[in-house]
N, C-alpha and C positions, 0 to 999 in steps of 0.2 A: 504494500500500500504506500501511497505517497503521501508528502508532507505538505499542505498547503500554507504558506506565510499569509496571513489573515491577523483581523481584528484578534488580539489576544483576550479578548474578555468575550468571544465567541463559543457559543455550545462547541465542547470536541467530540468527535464519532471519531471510533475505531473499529476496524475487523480484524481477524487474524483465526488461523488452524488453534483448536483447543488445545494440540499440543504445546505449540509455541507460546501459549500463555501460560500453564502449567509450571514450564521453562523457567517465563521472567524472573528475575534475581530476587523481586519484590511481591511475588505471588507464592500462594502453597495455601494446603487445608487450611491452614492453623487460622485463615484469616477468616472463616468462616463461623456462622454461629451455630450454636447447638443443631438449632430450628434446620438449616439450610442443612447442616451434615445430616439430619436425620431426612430431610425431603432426599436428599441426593441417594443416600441409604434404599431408598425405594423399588429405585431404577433397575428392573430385571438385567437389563446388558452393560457392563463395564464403558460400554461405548455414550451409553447417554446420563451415566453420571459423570465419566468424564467432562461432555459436551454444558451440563447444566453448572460445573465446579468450576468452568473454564468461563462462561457468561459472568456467573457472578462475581469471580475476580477479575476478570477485564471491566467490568463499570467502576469497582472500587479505584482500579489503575486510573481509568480514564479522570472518575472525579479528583482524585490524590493530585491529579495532573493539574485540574481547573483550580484547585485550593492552593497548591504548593503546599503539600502535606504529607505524609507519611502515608501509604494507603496501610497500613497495619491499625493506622486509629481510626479508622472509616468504618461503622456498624451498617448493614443494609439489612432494610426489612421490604417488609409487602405486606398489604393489606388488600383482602374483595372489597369493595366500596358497595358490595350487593349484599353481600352473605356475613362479613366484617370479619371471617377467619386471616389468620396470619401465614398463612402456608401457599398463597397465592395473592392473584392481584399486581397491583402497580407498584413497583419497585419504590422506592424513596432512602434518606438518610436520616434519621431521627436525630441526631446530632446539627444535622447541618439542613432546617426547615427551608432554606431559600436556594437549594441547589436541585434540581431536578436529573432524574437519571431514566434510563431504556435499556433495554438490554435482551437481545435474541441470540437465541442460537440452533443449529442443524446440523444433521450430521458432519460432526469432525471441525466445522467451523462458526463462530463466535462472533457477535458485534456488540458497540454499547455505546452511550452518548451519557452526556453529564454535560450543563449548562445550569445559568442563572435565570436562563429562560426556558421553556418547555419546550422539553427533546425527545423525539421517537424513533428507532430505529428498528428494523426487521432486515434479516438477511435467509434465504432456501437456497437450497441447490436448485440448481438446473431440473437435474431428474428426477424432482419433486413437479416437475408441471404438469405431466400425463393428471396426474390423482388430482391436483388444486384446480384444475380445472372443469372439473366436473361441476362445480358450485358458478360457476362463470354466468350463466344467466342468474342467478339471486345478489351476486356480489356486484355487478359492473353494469354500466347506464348503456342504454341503447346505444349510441355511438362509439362506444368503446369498446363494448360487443362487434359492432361491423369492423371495426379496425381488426379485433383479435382475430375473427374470422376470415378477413381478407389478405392477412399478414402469409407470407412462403413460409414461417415456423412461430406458428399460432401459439403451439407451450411456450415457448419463449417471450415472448408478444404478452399475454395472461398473465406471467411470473413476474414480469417486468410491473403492470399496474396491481399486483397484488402484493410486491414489496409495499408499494409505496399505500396502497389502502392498509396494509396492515402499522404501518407508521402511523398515520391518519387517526388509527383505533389506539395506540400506544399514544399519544399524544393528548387524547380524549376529546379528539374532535368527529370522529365517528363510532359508531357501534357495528357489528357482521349484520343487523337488520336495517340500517340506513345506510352502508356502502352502493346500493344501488340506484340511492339518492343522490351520489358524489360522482363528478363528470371530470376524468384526467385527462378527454380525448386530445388535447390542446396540448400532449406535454408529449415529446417523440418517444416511440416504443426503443430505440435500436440504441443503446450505449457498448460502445464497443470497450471491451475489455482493458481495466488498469486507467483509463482516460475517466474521472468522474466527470458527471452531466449534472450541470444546475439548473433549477426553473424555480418556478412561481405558480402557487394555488393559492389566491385572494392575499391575503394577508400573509401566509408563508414561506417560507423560504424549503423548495426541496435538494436535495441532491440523489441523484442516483449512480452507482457503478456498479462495474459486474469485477470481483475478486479476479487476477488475470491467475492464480495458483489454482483457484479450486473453481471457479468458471462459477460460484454461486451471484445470486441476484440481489443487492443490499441498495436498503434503498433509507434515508434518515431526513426528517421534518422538524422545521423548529421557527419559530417567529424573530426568530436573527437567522443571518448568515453562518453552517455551521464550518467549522475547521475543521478539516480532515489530519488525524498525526498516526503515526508511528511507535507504538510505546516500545522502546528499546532500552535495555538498559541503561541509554545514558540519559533519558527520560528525555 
């Protein structure tokens, strides 16, 4: 992923392989809470407690990042704002009430934003589009529909507006029953790999790219302009 030089008081999004964050110098279990080691505990295949260990220490990195802070003293919760359990829901920092955070992840690979201002990001694979596109007519507005359908690789086309409606929903400006309400067709399906794509819906700033390592589809929303970085260990 590349580094974009931007406003420094801009939401950051980051992606990366769950392995690679595992990695970081500044990452590991320990920085997890009970709650999350026992959610992770759940996960019948090694592969998506990995993937779910690796989300929630890349938002800790990312915000550690926005604060200039130690990501070891960063606590992350979540709350349903339906149900009010603590084992789901929208990610936050109880410590730190004016910083917001996002954070997705899919097989083997990780995204996650952290801003002053509300930040959403969602990242799939590719060869998640055959299956997410089965929902395409309840999720997408009739022109966006004709575009999916008239596109030479329609799963791709799909996966592309369904990053970014699922930001939309991370964000809390849409819900899965009003998506079909929401009209992207104005914003280009085709981002070619490694090159992020920026645009505008009303009042929001998007960006989209496609990972050039793992070909996944990452798309992040915020009412600022966000900064793309790199968390390496030399931060």
């Amino acid at each position: 992923m590349t580094t974009e030089a931007q406003d420094q008081s801009a939401p950051l999004v980051a992606v990366a392989s769950a392995d690679a964050v595992l990695r970081h110098p500044e990452a590991g279990e320990h920085l997890l809470t009970d709650l999350e080691r026992e959610r992770a505990a759940r996960f019948r295949h090694e592969s998506g407690r990995t993937d779910f260990t690796a989300g929630h220490l890349l938002v800790r990195l990312c915000a550690a990042r926005l604060l200039g802070v130690p990501a070891a003293g960063l606590v992350l919760a979540q709350q349903c704002p339906d149900c009010g359990l603590a084992d789901h829901g929208k990610p936050y920092l109880p410590d730190h009430p004016g910083v917001h955070v996002s954070l997705s992840h899919t097989r083997g690979v990780v995204a996650a934003g952290a801003g002053h201002q509300p930040v959403g990001v969602d990242v799939e694979l590719s060869a998640r589009g055959g299956s997410l596109r089965a929902v395409a007519r309840r999720v997408l507005a009739p022109a966006e529909l004709a575009l999916v359908e008239a596109d030479p690789e329609p799963d791709r086309a799909f996966l592309r507006l369904w990053v970014r409606k699922e930001s939309l929903i991370k964000i809390g400006r849409a819900t899965l029953d009003t998506l079909g309400r929401i009209d992207l067709s104005a914003l280009p399906l085709a981002v070619p790999p490694g090159t992020p794509l920026r645009g505008r819906h009303e009042d929001l700033h998007l960006i989209d790219w496609t990972d050039p390592e793992h070909g996944a589809a990452v798309a992040a929303v915020s009412t600022a302009a966000p900064r793309i970085v790199e968390l390496t260990a030399a931060g």
